[in-house]
PAGU-836926 format. One record per residue (C-alpha): residue number from 1; x, y, z; residue in three letters. Coordinates in steps of 0.1 Angstrom, whole numbers, plus 2048, in hexadecimal, padded with zeros to 3 digits. Last residue first. Layout:
<atoms>
  fiza  east  north   up  vexnu
   NUM     X      Y    Z    ALA
...
</atoms>
This chain:
<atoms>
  fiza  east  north   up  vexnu
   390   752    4F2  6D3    UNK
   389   74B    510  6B6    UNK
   388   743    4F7  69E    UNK
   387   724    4E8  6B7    UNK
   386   71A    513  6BB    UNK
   385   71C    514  690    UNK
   384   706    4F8  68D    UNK
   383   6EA    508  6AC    UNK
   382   6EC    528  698    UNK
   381   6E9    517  676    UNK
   380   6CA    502  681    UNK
   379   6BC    523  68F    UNK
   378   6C0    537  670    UNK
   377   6B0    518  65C    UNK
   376   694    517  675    UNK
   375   68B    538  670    UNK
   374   68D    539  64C    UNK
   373   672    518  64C    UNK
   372   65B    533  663    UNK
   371   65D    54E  643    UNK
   370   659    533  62B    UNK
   369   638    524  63C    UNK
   368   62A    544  640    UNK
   367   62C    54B  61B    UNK
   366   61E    52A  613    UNK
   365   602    52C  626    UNK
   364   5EF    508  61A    UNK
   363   5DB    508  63C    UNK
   362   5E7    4EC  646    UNK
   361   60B    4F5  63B    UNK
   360   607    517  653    UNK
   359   5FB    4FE  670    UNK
   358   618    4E9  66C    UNK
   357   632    504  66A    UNK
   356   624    511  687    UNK
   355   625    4F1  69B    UNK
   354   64E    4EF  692    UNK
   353   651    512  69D    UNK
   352   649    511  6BF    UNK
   351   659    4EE  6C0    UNK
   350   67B    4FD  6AE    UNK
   349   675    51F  6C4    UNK
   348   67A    509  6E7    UNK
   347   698    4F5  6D9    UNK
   346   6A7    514  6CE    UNK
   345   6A9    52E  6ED    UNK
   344   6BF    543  6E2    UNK
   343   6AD    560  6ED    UNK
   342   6A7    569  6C7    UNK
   341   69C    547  6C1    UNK
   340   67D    552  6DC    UNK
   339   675    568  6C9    UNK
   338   673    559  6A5    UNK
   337   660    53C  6BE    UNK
   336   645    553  6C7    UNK
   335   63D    566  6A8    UNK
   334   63A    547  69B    UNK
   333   626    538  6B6    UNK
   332   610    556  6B3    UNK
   331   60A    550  68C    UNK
   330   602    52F  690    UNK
   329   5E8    534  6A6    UNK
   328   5D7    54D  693    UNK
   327   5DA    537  672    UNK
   326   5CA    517  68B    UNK
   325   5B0    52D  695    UNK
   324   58F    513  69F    UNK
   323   5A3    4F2  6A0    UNK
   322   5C4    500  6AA    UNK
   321   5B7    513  6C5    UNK
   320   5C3    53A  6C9    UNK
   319   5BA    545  6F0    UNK
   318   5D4    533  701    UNK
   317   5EA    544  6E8    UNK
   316   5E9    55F  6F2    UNK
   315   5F8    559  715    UNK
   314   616    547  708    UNK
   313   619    568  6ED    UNK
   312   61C    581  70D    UNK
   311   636    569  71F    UNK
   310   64C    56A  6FD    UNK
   309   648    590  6FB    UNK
   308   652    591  723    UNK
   307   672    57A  717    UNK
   306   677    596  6F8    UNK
   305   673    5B1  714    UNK
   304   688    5A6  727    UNK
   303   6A7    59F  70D    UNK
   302   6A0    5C2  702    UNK
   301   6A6    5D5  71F    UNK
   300   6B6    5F2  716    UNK
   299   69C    5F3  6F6    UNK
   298   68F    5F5  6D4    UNK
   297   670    5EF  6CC    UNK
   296   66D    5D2  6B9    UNK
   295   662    5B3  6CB    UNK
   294   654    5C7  6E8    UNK
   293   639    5D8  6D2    UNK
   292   633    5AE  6BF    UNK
   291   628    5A6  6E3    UNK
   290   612    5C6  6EB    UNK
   289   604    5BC  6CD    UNK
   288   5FD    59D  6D4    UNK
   287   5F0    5A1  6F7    UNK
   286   5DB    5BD  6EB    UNK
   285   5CA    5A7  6CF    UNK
   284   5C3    58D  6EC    UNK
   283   5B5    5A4  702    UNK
   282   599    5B2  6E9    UNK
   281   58C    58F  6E3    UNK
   280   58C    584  709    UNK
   279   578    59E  713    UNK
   278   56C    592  734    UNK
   277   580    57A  73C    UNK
   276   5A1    581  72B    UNK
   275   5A3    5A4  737    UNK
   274   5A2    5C5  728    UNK
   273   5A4    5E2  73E    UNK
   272   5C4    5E7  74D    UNK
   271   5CC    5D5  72D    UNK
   270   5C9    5F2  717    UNK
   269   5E0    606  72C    UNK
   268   5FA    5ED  723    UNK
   267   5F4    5EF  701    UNK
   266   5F4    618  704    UNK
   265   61A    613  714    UNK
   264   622    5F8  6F9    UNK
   263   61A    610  6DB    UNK
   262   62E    630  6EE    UNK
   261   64C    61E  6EB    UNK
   260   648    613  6C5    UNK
   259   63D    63E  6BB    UNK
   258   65D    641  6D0    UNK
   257   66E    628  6B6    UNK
   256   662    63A  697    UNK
   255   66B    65A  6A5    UNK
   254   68F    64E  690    UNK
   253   67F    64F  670    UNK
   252   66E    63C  657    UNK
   251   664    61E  670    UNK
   250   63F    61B  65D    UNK
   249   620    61C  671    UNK
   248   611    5FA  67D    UNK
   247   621    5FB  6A2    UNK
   246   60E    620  6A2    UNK
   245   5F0    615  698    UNK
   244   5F0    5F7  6B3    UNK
   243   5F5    60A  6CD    UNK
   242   5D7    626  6C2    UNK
   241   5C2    611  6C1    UNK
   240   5C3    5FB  6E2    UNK
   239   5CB    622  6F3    UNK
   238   5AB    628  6DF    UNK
   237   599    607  6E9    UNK
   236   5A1    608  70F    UNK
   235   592    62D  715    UNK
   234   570    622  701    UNK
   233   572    606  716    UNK
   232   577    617  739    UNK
   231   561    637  730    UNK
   230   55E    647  74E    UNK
   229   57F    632  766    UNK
   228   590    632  74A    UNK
   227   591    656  741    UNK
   226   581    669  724    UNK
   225   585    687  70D    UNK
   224   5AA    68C  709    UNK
   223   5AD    661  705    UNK
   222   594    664  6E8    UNK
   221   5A3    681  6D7    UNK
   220   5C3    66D  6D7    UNK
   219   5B4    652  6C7    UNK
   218   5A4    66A  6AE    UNK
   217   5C5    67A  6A7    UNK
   216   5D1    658  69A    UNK
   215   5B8    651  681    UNK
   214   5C4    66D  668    UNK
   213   5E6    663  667    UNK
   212   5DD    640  666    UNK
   211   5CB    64B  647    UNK
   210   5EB    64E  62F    UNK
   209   5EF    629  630    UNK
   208   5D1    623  618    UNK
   207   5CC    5FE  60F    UNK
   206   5D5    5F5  635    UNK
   205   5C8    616  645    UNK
   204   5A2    60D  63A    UNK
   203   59F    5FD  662    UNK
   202   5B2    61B  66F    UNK
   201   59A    630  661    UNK
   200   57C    624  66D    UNK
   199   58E    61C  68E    UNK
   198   597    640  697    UNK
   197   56E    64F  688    UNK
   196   561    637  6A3    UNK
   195   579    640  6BC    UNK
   194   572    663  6B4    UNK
   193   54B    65E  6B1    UNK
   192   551    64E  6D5    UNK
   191   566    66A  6E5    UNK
   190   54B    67F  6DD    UNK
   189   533    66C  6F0    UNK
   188   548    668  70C    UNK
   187   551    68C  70D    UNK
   186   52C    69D  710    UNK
   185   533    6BA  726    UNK
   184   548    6CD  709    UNK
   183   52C    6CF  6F3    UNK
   182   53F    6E8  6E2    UNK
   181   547    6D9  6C1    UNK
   180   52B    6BF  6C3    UNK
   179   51E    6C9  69E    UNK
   178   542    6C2  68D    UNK
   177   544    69F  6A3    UNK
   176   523    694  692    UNK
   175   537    6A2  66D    UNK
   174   554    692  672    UNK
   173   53B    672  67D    UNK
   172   525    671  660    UNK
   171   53F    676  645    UNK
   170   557    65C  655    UNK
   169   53B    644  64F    UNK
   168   536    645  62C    UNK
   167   550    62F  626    UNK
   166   536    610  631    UNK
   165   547    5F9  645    UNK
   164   529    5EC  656    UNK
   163   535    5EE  679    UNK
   162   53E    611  670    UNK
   161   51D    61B  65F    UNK
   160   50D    611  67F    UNK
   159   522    629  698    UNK
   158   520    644  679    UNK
   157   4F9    63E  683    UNK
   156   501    646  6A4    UNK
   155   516    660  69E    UNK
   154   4FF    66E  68C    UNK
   153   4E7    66D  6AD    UNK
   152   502    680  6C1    UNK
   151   50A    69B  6AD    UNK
   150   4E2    6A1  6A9    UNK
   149   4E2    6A2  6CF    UNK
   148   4FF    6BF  6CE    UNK
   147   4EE    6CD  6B5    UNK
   146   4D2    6D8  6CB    UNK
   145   4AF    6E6  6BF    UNK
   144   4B8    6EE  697    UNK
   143   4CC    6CD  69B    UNK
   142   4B0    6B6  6AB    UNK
   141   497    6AE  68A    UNK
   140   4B4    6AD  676    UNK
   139   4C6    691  68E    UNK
   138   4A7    681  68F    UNK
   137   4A7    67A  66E    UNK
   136   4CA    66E  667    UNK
   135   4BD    659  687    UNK
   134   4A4    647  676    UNK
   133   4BA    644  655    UNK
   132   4D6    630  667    UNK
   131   4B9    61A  67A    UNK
   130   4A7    616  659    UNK
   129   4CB    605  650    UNK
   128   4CF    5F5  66D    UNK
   127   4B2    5E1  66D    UNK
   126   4B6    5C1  680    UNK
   125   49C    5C6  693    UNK
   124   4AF    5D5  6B5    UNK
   123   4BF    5EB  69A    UNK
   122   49A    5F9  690    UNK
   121   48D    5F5  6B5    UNK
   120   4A7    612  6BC    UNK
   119   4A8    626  699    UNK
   118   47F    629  6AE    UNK
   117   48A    637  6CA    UNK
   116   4A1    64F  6B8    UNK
   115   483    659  6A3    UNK
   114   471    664  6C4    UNK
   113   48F    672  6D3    UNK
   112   494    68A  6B3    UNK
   111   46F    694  6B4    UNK
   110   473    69F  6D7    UNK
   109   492    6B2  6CD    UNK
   108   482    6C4  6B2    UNK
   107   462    6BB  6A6    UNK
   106   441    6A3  6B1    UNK
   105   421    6A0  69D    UNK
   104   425    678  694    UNK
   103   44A    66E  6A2    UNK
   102   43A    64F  6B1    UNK
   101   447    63F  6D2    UNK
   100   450    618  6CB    UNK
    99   437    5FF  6D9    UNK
    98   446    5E7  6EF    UNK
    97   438    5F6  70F    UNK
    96   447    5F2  734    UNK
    95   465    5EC  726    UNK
    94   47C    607  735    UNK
    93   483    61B  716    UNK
    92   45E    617  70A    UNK
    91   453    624  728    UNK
    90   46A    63E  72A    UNK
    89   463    647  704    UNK
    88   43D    64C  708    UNK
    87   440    661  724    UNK
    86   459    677  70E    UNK
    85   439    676  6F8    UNK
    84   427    689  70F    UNK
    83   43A    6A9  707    UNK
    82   420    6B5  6F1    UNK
    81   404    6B7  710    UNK
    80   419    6AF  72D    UNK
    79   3F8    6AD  742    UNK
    78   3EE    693  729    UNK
    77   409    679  730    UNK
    76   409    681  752    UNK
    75   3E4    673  752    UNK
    74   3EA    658  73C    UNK
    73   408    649  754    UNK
    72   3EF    64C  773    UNK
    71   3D6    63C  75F    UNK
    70   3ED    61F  756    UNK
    69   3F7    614  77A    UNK
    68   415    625  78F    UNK
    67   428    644  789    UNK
    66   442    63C  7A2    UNK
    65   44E    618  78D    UNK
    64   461    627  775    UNK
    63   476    633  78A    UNK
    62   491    650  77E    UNK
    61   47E    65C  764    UNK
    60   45B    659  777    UNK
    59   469    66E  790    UNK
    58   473    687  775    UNK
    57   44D    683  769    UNK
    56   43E    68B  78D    UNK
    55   455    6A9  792    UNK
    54   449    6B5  76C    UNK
    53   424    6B0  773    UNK
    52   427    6C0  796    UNK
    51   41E    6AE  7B5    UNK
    50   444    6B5  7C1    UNK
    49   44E    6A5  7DE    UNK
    48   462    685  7D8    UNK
    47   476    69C  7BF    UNK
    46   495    6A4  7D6    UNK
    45   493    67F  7E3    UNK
    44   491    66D  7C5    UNK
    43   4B0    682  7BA    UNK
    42   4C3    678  7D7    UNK
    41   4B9    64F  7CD    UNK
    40   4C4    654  7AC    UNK
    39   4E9    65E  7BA    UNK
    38   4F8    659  799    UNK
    37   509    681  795    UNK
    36   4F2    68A  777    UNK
    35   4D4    680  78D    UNK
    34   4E2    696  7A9    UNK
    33   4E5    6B3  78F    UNK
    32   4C2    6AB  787    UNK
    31   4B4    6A6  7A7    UNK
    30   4C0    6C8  7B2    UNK
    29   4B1    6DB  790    UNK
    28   49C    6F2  7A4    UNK
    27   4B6    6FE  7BD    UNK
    26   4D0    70C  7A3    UNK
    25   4EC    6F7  790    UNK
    24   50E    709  792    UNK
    23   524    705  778    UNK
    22   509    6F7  762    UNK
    21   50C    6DD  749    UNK
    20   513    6E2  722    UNK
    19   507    6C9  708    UNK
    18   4F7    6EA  6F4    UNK
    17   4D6    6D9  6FF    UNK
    16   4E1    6DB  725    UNK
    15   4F0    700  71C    UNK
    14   4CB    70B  70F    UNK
    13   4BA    6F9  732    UNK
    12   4D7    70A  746    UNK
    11   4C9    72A  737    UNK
    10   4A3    720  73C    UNK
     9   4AC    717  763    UNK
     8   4B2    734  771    UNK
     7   494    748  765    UNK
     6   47D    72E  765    UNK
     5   46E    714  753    UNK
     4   473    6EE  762    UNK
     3   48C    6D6  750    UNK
     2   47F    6B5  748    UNK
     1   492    694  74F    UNK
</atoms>
């Protein structure tokens, strides 16, 4: 939506760009602040009046529809004069043209939306690398204007890096989150280039520990910035994250155990969110994590939380098929039946364990097969030793 001139709303326009709302909003931006709120059809209302160019174009913004045939578009178009290329990108935004805005003769912000646009149709192609550079250029077009939308179209690109696994990545997004210092309005967003920046490094912590450290004050950047009910999956992967980066840390100390307390507590806040429906993929990590958590964090009530553990790894593996994950599959029952030995319950861990060490010898893991046939030994001694002691 366009901002009208005037003397109390240029400031709020300068804070807006700064990704900065207003205290108070004055009379003339009503509809925006209702806009900003969700109540579309408010808005609507507040602008159903104005004739003006910029009235009609915010209506246009927020229905597509008001403006009507082709000459009607046209006309706003060229009333707006250089900022009739924002016409250009709501109709491209809401389908009612394919063709991708141009950046031909446009700079600053305008320039910046135009080539975001266009990174748009890039990854939609298949392109994410011209994507990556489209927006490395829009975020120079927009930075001299507003750094706080420049933040946010690096981290974009860092967003595409990230799935790509490129190192150079965590560049992009320290230095997105470095230009929306400030922008204190725009949490979600900055909450994802944390995320993003969190799982980055979490996801190169295996070959170098020391980066845990350095992911972990992302995820808790994440959770300061958002809450669930704003943000609900960006909210459910950093507690997600951060759960299982703490159960992966090294028990060095004694605050290792908190750091195993406070793991289960953001698993379970993950699955106020995750379910097996409708993100079955996500809900099963969780489950097992949470498992392995009650497994070996020390506890008053250890014997319950090893038969909740048990319960955890049943559901799990409902989701792990032996023709499509067998090695997946046999690593829950093992992590199963180990438990379940240490509840005494043999006969149930043999046949836990039994398909385990099948699937493992399928699969020629040798390693796993070891570890499952050391299980079975320590149980087959137990049970000897309990006939001996009767």
């Amino acid at each position: 939506m366009l901002v009208p001139d005037g003397d109390d709303t240029d400031p709020i326009r300068e804070e807006m760009l700064a990704g900065r709302l207003p205290e108070k909003w004055p009379d003339a931006l009503r509809a925006h602040e209702l806009a900003l709120a969700g109540d579309r059809d408010g808005a609507l209302a507040v602008l159903v009046e104005g004739e003006d160019v910029i009235s009609r174009y915010n209506r246009f913004v927020l229905d597509p529809e008001s403006a009507g045939m082709h000459d009607e578009i046209e006309a706003m178009r060229s009333e707006l004069g250089d900022l009739g290329l924002l016409v250009d990108l709501v109709c491209f935004a809401v389908g009612r043209t394919d063709v991708v805005p141009a950046d031909a003769g446009a700079d600053g912000e305008l320039a910046a939306l135009a080539l975001s646009a266009q990174a748009t149709q890039a990854t939609t192609d298949g392109d994410r690398d011209g994507a990556v550079e489209l927006l490395d250029r829009a975020a120079a077009m927009a930075e001299p204007v507003s750094p706080a939308l420049a933040g946010l179209l690096l981290g974009a690109a860092g967003s595409i890096l990230r799935d790509q696994e490129d190192p150079t990545c965590e560049e992009l997004l320290t230095r997105a989150l470095a230009l929306l210092d400030g922008a204190s309005d725009l949490r979600v967003g900055r909450a994802e280039i944390h995320l993003n920046l969190a799982g980055f490094l979490h996801g190169r912590s295996s070959d170098r520990p020391d980066l845990l450290n350095k992911a972990i004050p992302h995820y808790h950047t994440t959770l300061q910035l958002v809450l669930r009910d704003e943000a609900p999956l960006t909210w459910a992967a950093a507690h997600a994250g951060l759960g299982t980066a703490y159960l992966t840390m090294p028990m060095v100390e004694a605050s290792g155990q908190l750091r195993l307390g406070i793991a289960a507590q953001s698993l379970r806040s993950a699955l106020k969110v995750y379910n097996r429906e409708d993100h079955p993929a996500e809900w099963a990590s969780v489950q097992l994590n949470l498992a392995n958590s009650l497994v070996y964090t020390p506890s008053k009530h250890q014997a319950d939380n090893l038969v909740e553990a048990v319960e955890l790894y049943e559901a799990v593996l409902q989701t792990r098929d032996r023709s499509t994950d067998p090695v997946g599959r046999a690593r829950v029952l093992a992590n199963q039946g180990n438990v379940l030995a240490h509840l005494g319950m043999f006969e149930d861990a043999k046949a836990k364990l039994f398909e385990a060490r099948f699937l493992f010898e399928e699969n020629t893991d040798e390693e796993s097969v070891r570890a499952v046939r050391g299980v079975l030994d320590e149980i087959a001694r137990q049970l000897a030793l309990a006939r001996t002691a009767d």
